[in-house]
C-alpha positions in Angstrom: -13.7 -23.7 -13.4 -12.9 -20.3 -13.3 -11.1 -18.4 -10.4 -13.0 -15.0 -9.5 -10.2 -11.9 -9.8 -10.1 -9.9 -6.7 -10.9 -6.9 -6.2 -8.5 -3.8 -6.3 -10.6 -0.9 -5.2 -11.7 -0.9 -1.9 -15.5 -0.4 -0.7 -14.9 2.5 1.6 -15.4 -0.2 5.0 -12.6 -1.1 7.0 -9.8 0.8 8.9 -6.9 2.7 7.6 -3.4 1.8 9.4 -1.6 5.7 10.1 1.7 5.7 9.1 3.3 5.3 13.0 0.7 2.4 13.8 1.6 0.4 10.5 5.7 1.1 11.5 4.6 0.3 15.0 3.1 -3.3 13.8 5.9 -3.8 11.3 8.8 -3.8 13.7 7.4 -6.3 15.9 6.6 -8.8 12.6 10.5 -8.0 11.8 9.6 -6.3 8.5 11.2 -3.2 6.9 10.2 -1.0 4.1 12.6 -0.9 1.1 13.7 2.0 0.4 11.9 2.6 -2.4 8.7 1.8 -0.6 9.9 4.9 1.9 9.8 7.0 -0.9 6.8 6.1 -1.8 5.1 6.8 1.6 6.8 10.1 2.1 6.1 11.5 -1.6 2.0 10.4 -0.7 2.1 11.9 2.6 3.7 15.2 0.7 1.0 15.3 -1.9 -1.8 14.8 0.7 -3.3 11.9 -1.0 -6.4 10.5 0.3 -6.6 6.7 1.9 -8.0 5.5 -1.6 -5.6 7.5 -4.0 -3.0 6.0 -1.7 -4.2 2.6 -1.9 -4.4 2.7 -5.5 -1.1 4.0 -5.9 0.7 1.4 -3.8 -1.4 -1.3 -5.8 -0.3 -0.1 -8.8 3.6 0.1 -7.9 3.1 -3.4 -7.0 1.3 -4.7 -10.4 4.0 -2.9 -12.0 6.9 -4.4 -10.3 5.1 -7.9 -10.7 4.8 -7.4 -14.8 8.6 -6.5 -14.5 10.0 -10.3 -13.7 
């Protein structure tokens, strides 16, 4: 039997965590951003992407650090 792939794109529903709420959340769960995720964040916030273009692009720097190993 098969497995269904999931879904990358998003549908539009849902909620978008801002950047201080997602830090917020993160410090109590005792996780930190890499530094290279930082980057990330602060190169999408400068380009004024919007919540899907950002989605997709953290996706995709994830796929492409998994096809790395």
């Amino acid at each position: 039997m098969k497995k269904a792939g999931k879904r990358l794109s998003g549908t539009g529903d849902g909620h978008v965590l801002g950047q201080r709420t997602f830090a917020a959340i993160t410090a109590v769960e005792g996780i930190s951003l890499s530094p290279a995720s930082r980057k990330r964040l602060t190169d999408m916030k400068k380009r004024k992407l919007s919540h899907d273009e950002q989605r997709t692009e953290v996706i995709r720097a994830y796929v492409d650090a998994k096809s790395r190993r």
